[in-house]
DSSP file (Angstrom, degrees, kcal/mol; ACC not computed):
  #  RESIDUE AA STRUCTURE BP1 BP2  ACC     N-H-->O    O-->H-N    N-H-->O    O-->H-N    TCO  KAPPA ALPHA  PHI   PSI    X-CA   Y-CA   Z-CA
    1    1 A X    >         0   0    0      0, 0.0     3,-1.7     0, 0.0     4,-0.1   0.000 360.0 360.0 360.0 -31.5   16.0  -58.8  -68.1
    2    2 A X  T 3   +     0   0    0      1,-0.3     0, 0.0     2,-0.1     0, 0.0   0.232 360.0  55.8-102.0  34.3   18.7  -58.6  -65.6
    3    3 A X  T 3  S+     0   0    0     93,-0.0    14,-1.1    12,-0.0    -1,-0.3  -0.080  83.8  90.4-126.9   7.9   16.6  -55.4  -64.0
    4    4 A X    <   +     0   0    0     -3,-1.7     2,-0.3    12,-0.1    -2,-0.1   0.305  53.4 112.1 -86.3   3.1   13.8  -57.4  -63.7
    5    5 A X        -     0   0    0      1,-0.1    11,-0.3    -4,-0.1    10,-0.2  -0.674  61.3-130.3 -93.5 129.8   14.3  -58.8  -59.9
    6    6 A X        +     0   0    0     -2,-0.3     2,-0.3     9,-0.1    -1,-0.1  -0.354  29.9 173.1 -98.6 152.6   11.9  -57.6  -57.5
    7    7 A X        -     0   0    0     -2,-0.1     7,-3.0   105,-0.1     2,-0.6  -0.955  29.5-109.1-158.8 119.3   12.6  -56.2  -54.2
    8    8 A X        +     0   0    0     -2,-0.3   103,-0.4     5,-0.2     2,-0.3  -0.798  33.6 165.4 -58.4 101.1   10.9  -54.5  -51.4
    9    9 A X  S >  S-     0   0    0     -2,-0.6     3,-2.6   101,-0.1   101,-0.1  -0.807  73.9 -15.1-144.5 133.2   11.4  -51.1  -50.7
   10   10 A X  T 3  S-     0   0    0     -2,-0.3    -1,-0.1     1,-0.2   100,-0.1   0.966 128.6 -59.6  43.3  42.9    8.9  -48.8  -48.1
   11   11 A X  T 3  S+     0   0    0     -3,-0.2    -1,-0.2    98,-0.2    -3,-0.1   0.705 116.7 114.6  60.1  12.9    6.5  -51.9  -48.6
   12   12 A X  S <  S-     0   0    0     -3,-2.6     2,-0.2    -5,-0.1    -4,-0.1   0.620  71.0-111.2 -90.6-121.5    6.2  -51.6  -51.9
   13   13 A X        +     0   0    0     -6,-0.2    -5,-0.2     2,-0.0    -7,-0.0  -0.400  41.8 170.3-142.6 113.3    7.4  -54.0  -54.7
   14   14 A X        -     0   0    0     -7,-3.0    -8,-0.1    -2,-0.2     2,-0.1   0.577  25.2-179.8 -84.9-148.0   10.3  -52.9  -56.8
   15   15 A X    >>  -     0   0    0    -10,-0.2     3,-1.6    -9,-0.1     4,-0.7   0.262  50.2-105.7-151.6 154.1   12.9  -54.0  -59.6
   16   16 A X  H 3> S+     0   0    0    -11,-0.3     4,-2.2     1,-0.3   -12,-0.1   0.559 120.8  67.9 -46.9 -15.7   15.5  -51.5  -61.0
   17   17 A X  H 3> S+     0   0    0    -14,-1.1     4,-2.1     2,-0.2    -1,-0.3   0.973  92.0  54.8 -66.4 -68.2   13.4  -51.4  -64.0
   18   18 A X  H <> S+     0   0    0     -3,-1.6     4,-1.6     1,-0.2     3,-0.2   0.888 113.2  47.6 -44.7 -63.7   10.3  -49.6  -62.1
   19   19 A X  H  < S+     0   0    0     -4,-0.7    -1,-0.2     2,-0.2    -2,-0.2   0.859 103.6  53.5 -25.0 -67.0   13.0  -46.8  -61.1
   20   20 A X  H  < S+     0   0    0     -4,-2.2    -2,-0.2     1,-0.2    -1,-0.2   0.935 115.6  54.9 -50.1 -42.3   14.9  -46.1  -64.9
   21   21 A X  H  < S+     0   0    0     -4,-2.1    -2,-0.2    -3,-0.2    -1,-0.2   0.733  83.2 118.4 -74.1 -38.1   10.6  -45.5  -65.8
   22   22 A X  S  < S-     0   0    0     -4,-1.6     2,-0.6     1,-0.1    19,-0.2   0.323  72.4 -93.4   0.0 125.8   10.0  -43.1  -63.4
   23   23 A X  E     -A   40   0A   0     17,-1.7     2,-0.7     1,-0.1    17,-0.6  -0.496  30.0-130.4 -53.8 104.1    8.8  -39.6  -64.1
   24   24 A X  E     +A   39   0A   0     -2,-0.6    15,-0.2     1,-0.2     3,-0.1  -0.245  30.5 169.5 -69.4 118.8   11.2  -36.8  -64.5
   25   25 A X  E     -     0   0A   0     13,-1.2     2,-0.2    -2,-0.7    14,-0.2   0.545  62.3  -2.2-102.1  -8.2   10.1  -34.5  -62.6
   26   26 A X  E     -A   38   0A   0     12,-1.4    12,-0.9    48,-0.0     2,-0.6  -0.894  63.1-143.9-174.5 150.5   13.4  -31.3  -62.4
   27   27 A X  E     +A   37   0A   0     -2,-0.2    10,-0.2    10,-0.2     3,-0.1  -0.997  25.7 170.2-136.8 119.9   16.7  -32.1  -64.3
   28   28 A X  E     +     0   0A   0      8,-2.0     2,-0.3    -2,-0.6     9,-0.2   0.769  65.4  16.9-112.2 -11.7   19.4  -30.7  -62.3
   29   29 A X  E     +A   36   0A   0      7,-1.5     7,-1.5     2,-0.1    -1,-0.4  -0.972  67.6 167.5-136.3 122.3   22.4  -32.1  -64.1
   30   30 A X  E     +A   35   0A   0     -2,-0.3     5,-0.3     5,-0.2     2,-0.2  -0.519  12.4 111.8-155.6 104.5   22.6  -33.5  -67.4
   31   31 A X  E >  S-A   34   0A   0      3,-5.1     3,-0.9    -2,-0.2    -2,-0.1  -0.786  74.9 -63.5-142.2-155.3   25.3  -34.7  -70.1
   32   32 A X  T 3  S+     0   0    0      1,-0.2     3,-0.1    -2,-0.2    -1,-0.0   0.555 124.0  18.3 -73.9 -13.1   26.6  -37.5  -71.7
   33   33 A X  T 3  S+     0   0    0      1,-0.2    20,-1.2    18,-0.1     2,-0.2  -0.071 122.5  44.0-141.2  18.6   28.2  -39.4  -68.4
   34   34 A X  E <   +AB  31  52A   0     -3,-0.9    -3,-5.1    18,-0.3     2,-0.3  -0.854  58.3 173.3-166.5 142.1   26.6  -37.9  -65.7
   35   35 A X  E     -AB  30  51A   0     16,-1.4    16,-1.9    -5,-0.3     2,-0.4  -0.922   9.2-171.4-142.9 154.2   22.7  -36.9  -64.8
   36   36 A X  E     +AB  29  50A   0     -7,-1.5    -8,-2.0    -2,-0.3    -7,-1.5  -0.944  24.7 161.7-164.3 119.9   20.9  -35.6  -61.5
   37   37 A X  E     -AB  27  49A   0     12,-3.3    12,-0.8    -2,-0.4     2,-0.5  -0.975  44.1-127.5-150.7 147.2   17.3  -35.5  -61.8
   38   38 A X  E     -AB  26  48A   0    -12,-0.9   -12,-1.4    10,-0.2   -13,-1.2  -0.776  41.2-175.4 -76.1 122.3   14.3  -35.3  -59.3
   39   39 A X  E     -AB  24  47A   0      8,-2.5     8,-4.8    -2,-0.5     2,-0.5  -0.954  16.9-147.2-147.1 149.3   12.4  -38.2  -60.6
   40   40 A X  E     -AB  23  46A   0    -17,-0.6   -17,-1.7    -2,-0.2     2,-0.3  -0.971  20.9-137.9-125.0 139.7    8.9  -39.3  -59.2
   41   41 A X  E >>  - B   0  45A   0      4,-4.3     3,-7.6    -2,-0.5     4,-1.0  -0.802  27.7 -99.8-117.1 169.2    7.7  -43.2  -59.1
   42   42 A X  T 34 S+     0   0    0      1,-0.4    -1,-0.1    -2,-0.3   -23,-0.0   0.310 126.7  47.0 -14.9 -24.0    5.0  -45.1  -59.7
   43   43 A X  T 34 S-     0   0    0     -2,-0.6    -1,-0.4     2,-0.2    -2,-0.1   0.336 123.7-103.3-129.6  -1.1    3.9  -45.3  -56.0
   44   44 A X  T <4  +     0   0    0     -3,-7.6     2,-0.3     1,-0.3    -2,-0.2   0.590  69.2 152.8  79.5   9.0    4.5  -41.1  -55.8
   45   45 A X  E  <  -B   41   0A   0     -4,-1.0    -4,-4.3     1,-0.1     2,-0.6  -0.725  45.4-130.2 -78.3 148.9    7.6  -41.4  -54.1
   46   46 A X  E     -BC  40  71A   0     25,-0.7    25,-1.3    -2,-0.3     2,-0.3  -0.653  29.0-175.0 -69.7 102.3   10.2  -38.4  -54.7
   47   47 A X  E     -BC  39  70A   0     -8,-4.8    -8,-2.5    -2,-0.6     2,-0.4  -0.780  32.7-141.8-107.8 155.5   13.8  -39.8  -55.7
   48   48 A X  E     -BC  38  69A   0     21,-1.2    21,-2.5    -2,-0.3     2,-0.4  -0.829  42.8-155.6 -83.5 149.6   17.4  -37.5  -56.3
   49   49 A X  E     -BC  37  68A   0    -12,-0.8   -12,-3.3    -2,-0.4     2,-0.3  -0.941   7.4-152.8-122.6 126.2   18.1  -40.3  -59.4
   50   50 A X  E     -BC  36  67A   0     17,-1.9    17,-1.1    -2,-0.4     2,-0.5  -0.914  14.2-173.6 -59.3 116.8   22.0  -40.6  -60.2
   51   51 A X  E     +BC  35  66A   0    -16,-1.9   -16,-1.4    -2,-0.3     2,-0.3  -0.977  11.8 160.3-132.6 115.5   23.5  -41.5  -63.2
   52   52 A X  E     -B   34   0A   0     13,-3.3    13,-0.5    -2,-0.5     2,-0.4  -0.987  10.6-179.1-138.8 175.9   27.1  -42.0  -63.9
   53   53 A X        -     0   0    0    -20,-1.2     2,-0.7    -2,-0.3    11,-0.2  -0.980  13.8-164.5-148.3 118.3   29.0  -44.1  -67.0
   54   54 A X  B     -F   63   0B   0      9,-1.9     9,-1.8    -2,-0.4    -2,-0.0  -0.872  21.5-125.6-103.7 148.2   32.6  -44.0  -66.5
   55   55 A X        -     0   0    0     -2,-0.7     2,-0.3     7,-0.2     7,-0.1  -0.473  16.4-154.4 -80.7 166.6   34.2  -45.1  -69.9
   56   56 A X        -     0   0    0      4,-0.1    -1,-0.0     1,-0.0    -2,-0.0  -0.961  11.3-169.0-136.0 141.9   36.6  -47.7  -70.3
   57   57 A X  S    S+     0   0    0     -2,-0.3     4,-0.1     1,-0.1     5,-0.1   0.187  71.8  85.2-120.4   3.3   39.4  -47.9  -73.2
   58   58 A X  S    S-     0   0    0      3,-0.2    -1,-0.1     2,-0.2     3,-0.1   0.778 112.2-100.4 -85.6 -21.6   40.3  -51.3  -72.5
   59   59 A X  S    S+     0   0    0      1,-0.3     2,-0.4     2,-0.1    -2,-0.0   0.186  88.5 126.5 124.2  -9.0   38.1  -53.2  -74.3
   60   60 A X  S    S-     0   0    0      1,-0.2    -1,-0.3    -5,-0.0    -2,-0.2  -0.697  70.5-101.9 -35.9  93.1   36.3  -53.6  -70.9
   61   61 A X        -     0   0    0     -2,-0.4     2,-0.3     1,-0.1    -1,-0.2   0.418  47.8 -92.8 -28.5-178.1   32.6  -52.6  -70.8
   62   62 A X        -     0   0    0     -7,-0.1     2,-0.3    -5,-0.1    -7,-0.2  -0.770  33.3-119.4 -95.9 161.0   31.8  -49.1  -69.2
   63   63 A X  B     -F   54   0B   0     -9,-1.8    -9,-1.9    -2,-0.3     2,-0.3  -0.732  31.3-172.3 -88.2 147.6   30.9  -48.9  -65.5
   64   64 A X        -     0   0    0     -2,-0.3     2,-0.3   -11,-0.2    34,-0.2  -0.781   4.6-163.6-145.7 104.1   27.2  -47.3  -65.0
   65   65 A X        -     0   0    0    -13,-0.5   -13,-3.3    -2,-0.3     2,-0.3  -0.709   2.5-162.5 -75.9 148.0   26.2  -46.5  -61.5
   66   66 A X  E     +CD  51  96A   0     30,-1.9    30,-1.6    -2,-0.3     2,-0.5  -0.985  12.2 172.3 -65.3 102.4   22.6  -45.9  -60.4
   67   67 A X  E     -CD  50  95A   0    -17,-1.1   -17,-1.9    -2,-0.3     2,-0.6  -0.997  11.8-172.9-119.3 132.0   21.8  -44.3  -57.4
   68   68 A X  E     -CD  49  94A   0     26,-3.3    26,-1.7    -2,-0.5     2,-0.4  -0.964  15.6-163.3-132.7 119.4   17.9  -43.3  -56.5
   69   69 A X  E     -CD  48  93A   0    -21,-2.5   -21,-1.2    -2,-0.6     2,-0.3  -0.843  17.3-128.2 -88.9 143.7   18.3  -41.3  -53.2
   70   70 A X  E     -C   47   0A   0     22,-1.0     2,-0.2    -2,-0.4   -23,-0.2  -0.814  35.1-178.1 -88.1 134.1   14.3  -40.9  -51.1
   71   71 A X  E     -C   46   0A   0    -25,-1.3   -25,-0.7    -2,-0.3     6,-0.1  -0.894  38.1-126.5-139.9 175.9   13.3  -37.4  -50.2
   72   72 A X  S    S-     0   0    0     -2,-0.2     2,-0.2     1,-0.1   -26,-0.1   0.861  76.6 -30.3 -73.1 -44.0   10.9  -35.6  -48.7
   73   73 A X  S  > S-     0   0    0      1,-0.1     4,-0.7   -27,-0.1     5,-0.2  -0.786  72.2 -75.3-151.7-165.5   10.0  -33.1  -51.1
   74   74 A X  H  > S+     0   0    0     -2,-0.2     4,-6.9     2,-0.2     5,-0.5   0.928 127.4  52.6 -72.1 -27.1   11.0  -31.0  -53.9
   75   75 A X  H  > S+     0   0    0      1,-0.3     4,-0.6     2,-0.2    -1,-0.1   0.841 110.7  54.0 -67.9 -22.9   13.1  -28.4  -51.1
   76   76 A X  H  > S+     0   0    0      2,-0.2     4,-0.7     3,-0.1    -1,-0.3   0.507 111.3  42.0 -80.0 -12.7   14.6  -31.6  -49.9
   77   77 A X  H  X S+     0   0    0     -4,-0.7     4,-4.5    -3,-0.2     5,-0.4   0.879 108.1  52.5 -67.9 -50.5   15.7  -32.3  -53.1
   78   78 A X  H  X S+     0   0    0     -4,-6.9     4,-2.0     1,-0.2     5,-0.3   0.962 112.9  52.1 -56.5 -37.0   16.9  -29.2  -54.4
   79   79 A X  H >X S+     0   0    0     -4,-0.6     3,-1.8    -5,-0.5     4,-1.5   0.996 109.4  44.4 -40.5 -78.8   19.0  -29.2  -51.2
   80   80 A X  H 3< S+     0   0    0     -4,-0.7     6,-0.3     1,-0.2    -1,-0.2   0.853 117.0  49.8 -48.8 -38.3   20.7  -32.8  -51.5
   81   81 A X  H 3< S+     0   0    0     -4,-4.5     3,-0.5     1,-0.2    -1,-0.2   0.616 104.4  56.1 -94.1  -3.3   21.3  -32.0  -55.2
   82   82 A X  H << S+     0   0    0     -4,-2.0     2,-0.6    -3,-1.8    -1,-0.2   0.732 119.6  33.4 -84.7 -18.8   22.9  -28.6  -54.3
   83   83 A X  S >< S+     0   0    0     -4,-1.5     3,-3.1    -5,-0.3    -1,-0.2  -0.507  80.2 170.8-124.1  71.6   25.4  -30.6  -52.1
   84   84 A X  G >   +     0   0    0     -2,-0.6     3,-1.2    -3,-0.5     4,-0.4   0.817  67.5  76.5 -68.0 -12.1   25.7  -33.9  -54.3
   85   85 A X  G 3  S+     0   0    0      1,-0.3     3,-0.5    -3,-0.2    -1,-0.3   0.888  92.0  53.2 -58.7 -22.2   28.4  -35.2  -52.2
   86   86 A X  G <> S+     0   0    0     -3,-3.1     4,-0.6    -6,-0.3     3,-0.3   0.311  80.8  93.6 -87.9  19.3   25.7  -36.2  -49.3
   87   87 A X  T X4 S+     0   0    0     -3,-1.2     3,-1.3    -4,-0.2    -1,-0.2   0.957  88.5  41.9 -63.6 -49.3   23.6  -38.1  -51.7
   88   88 A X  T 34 S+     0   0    0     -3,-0.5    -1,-0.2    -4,-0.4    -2,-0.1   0.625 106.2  72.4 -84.2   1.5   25.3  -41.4  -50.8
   89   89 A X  T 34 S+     0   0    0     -3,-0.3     2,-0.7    -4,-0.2    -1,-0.2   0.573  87.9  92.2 -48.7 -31.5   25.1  -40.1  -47.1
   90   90 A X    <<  -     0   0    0     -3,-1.3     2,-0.6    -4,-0.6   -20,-0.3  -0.741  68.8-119.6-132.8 138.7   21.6  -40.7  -47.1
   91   91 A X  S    S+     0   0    0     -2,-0.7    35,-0.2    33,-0.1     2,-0.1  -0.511  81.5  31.2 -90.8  95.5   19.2  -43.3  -46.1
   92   92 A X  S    S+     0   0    0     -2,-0.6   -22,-1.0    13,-0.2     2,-0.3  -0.331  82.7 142.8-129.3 124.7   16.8  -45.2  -47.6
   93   93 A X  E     -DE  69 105A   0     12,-2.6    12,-2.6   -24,-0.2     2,-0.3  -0.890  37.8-139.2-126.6-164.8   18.6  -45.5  -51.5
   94   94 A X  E     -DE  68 104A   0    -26,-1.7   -26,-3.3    -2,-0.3     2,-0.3  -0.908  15.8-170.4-136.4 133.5   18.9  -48.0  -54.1
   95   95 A X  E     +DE  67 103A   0      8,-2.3     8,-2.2    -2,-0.3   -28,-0.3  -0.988  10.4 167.3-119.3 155.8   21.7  -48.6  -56.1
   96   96 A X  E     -DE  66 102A   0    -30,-1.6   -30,-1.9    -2,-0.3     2,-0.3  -0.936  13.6-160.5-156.9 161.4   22.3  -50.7  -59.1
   97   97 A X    >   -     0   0    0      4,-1.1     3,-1.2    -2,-0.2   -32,-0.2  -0.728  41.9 -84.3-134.2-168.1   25.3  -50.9  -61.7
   98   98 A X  T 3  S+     0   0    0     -2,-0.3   -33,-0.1     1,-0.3    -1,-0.1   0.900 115.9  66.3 -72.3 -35.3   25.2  -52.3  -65.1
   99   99 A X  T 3  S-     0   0    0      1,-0.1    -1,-0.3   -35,-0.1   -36,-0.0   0.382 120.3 -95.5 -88.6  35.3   25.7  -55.6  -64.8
  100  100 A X  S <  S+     0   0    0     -3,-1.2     2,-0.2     1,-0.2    -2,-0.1   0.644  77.5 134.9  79.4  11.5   22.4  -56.0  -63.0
  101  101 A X        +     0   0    0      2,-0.0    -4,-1.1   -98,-0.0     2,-0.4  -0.476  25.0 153.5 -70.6 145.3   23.6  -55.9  -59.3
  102  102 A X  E     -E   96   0A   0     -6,-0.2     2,-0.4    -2,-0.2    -6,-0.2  -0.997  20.3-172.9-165.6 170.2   21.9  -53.9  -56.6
  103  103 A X  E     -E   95   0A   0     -8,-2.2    -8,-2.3    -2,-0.4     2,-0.6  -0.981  20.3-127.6-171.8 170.9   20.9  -53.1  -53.1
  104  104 A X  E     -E   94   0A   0     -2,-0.4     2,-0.4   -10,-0.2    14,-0.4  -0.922  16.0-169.2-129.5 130.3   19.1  -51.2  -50.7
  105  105 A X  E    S+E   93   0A   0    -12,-2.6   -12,-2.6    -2,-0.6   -13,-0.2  -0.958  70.3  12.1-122.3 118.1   20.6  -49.7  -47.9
  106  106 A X  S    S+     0   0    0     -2,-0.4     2,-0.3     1,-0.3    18,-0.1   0.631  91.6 114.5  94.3  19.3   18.2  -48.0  -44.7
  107  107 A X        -     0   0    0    -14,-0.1     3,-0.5    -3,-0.1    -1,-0.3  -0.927  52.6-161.0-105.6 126.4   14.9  -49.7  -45.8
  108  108 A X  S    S+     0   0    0     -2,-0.3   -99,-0.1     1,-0.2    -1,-0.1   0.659  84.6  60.1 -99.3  -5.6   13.7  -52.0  -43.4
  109  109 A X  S    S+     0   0    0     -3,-0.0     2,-0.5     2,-0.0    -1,-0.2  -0.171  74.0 139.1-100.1  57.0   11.5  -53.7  -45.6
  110  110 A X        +     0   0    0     -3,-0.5  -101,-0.1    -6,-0.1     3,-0.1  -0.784  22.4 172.0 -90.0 118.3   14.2  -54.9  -48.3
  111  111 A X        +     0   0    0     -2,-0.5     2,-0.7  -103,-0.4    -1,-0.1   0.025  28.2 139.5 -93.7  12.3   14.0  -58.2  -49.7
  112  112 A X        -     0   0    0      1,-0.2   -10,-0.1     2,-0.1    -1,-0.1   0.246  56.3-133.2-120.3  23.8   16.6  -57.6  -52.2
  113  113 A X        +     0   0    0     -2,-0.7     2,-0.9     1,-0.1    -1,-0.2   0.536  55.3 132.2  62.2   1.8   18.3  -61.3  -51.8
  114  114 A X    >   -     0   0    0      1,-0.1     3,-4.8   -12,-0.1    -1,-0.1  -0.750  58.3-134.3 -77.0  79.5   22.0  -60.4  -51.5
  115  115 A X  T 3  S+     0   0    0     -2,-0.9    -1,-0.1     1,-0.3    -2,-0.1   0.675 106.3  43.3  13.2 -44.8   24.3  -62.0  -48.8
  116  116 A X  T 3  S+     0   0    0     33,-0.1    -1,-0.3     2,-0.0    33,-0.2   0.304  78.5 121.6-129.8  28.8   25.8  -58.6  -48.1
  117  117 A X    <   -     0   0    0     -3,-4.8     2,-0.4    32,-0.1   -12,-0.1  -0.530  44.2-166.8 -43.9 152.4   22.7  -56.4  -48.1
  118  118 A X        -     0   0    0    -14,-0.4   -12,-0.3    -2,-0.0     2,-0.3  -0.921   6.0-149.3-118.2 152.0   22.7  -54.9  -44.8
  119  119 A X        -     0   0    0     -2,-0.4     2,-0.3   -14,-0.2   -11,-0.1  -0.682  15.8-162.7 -88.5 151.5   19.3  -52.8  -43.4
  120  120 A X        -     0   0    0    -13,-0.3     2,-1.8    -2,-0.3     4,-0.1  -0.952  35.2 -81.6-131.9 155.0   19.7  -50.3  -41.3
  121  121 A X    >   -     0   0    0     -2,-0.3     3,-2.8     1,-0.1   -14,-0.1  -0.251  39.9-170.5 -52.8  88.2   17.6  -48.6  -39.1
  122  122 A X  T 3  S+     0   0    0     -2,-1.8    -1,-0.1     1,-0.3   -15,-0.0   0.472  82.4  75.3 -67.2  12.9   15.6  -46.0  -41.3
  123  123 A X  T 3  S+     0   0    0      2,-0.1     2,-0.8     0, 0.0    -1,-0.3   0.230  79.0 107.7 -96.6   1.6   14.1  -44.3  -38.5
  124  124 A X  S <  S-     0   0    0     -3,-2.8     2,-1.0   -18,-0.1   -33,-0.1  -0.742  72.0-136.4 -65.0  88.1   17.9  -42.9  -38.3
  125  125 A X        +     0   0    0     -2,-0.8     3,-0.4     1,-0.2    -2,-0.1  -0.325  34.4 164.1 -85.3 113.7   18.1  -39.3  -39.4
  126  126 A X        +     0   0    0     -2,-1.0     2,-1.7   -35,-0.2    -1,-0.2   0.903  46.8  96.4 -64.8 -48.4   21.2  -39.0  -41.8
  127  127 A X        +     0   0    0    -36,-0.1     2,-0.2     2,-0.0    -1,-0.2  -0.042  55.1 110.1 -85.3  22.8   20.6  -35.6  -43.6
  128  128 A X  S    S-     0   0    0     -2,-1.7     2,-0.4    -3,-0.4    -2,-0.0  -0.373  78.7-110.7 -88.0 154.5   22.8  -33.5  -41.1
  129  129 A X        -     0   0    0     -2,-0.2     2,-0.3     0, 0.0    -1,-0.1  -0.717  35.6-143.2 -90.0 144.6   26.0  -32.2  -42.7
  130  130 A X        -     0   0    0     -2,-0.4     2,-0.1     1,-0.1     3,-0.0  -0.740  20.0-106.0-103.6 152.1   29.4  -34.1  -41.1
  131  131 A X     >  -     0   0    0     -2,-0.3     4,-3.1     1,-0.0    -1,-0.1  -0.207  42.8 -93.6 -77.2 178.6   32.5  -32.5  -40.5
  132  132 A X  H  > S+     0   0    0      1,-0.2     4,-1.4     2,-0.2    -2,-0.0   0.957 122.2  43.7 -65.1 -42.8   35.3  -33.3  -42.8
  133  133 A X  H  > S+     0   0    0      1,-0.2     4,-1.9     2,-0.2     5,-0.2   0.846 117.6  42.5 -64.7 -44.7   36.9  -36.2  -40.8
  134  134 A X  H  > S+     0   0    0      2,-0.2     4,-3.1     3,-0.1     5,-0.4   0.896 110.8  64.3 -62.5 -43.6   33.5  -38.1  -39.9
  135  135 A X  H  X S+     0   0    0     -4,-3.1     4,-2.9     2,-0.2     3,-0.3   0.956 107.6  37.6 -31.3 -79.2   32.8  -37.1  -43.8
  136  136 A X  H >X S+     0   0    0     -4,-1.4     3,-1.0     1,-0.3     4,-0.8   0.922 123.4  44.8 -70.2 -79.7   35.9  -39.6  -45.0
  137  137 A X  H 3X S+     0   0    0     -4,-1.9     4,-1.7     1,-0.3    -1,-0.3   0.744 111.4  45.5 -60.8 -22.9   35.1  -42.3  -42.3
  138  138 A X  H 3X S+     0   0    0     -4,-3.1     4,-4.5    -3,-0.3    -1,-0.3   0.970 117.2  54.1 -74.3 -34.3   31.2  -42.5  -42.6
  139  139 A X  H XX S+     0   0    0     -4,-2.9     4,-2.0    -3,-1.0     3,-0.8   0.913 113.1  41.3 -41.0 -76.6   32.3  -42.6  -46.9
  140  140 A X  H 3X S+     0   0    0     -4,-0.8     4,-1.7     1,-0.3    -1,-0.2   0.699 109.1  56.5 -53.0 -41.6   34.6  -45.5  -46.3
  141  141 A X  H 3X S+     0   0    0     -4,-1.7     4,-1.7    -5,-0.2    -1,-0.3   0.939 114.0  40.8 -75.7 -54.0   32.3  -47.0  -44.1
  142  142 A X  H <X S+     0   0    0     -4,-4.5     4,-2.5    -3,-0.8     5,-0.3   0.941 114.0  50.4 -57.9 -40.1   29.4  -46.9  -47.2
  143  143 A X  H  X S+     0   0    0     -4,-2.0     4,-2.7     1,-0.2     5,-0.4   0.998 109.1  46.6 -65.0 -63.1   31.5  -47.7  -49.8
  144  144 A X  H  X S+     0   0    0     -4,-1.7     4,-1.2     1,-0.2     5,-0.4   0.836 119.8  49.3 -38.2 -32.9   33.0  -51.0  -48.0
  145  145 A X  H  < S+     0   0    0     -4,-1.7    -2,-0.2    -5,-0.2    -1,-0.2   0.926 119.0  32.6 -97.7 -43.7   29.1  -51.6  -47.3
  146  146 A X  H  < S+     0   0    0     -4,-2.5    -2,-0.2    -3,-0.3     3,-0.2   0.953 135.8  25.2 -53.4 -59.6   27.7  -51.0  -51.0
  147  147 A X  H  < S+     0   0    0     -4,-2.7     3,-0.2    -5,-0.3    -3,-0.2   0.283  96.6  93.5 -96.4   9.9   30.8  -52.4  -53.0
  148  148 A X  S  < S+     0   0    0     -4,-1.2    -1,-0.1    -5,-0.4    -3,-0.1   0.938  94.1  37.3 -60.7 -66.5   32.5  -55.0  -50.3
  149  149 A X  S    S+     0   0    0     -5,-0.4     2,-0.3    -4,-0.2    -1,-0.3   0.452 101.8 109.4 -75.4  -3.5   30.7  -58.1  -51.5
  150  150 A X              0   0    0     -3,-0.2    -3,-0.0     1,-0.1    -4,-0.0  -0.709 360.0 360.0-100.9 146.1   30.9  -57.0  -55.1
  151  151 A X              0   0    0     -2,-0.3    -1,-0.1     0, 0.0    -3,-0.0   0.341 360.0 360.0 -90.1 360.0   32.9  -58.4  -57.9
């Protein structure tokens, strides 16, 4: 249920649900608390899909991020997933965590009802390598911008 809230994305109509269903299409990483896959959805777009669970020993649930990166093709995949640190470098994704939160970042048609979505211009190209110092600030800058508004 709490993956069931619909959202626009490239004009299309989403929820996180439509994403987890997806076809896998190349597995580039996979064990029990992390996955990297080339995943194709319903509408034929090509996503890098992210998976990560970190455990908790407190009695806490676990955290489980989501990230579904858009690319061009499979060479743009294989690319992005040989250098998985730019995956949250580039725009348009989706991200979603367990407890049913999410957003969409560089899509300009995203509906996805959150206060502290922001769009960005997706006519932006991102997929250039940064140096290290522009690396650490454009990071801080994403993170503050995914996980700011979250509790």
């Amino acid at each position: 249920m709490k993956y069931n809230r619909e959202f626009q994305f490239c004009g299309d109509t989403y929820t996180v649900n439509t994403l987890l269903e997806a076809c896998t299409m190349k597995v580039y990483h996979e064990s029990y608390h992390l996955e990297r896959k080339l995943i194709k959805d319903c509408y034929g777009r090509l996503f890098i899909y992210n998976y990560e669970e970190e455990m908790r020993f407190d009695g806490d649930n676990d955290r489980v991020d989501h990230l579904w990166v858009l690319v061009r093709d499979i060479r743009d995949a294989d690319n992005l997933a040989e250098n998985s640190r730019l995956l949250m470098m580039r725009e348009p994704f989706i991200a979603a965590d367990e407890s049913g939160w999410f957003n969409v970042v560089g899509d300009d048609s995203n509906d996805s009802g959150s206060p502290e979505s922001e769009v960005q211009d997706n006519k932006k190209d991102t997929s250039h390598a940064v140096s290290g110092s522009d690396y650490a600030e454009k990071i801080g800058a994403l993170m503050s911008k995914l996980f700011g508004g979250r509790k």
